[in-house]
PADO-779254 format. One line per 4 residues: their letters; for each residue x, y, z of C-alpha. Coordinates in Angstrom, 3 decimals, always signed. Layout:
a> X:Y:Z; ...
//
This chain:
xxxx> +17.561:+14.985:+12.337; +14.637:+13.952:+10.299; +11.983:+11.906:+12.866; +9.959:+10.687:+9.474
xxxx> +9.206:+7.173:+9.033; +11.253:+5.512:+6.380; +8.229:+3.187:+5.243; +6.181:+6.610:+4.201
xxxx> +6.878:+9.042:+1.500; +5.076:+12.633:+2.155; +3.565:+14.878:-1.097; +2.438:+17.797:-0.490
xxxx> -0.390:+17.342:+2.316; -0.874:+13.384:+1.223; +1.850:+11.231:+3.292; +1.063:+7.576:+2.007
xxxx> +3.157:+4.102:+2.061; +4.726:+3.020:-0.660; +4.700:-0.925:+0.533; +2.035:-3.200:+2.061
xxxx> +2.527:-6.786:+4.307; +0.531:-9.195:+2.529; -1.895:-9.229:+6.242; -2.564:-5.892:+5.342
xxxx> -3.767:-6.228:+2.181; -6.029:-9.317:+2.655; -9.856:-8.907:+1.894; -8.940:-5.158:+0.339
xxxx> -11.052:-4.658:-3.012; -9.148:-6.370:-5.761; -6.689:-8.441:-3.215; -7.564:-12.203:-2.279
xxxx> -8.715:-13.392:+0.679; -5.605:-14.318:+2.629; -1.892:-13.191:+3.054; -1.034:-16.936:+1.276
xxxx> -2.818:-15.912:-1.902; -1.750:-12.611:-1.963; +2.036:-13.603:-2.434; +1.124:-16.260:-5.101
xxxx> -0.833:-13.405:-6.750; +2.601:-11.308:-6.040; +5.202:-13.440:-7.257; +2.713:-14.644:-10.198
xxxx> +2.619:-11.241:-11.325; +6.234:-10.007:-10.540; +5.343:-7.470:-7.828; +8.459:-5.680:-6.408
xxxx> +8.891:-7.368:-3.046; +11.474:-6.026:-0.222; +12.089:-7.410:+3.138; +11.265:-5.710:+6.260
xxxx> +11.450:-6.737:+9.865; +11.360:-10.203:+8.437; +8.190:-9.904:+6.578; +7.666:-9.074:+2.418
xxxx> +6.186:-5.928:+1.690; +4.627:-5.295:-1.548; +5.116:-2.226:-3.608; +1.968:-0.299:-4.015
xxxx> +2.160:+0.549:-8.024; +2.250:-2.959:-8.869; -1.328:-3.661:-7.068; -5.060:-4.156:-9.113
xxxx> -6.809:-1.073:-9.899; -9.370:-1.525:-7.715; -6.915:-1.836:-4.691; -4.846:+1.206:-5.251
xxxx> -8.347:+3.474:-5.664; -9.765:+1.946:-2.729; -6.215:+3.367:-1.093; -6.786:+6.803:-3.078
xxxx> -9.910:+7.018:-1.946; -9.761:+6.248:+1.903; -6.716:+8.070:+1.724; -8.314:+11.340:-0.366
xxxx> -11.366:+11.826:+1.944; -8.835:+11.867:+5.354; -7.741:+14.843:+3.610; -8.539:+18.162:+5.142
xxxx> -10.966:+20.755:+3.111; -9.190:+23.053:+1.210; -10.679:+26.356:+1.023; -9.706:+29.412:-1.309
//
């Protein structure tokens, strides 16, 4: 029985999510300010939405560039050295 969370995807060494709540993304580089803006912003721009635990998450592919580095980034140096 697999104990992984369903909300995370796992490559290699790099486990990530694949969807954001809109209160996690406020104030990230390239998000607005607030969870309100961020689902105008989402629904403006036809972000794949799904439903969980009563809140929209957003899909991570459809986010600005600038967010999904800033994501790459944090998630990149978290990453342990790899040595030959």
């Amino acid at each position: 029985m697999s104990t992984r969370n369903p909300r995370q995807t796992t490559i290699g060494d790099w486990t990530g999510k694949h969807f954001f709540a809109a209160t996690e993304l406020a104030k990230l580089p390239g998000m607005p300010q607030t969870a309100a803006e961020i689902e105008k912003l989402a629904q403006q721009q036809g972000w794949r939405v799904r439903p969980y635990a009563g809140t929209p998450e957003y899909y991570f592919g459809d986010f600005p560039r600038a967010t999904k580095e800033y994501f790459l980034t944090r998630q990149a140096a978290n990453q342990p050295e790899v040595t030959a």
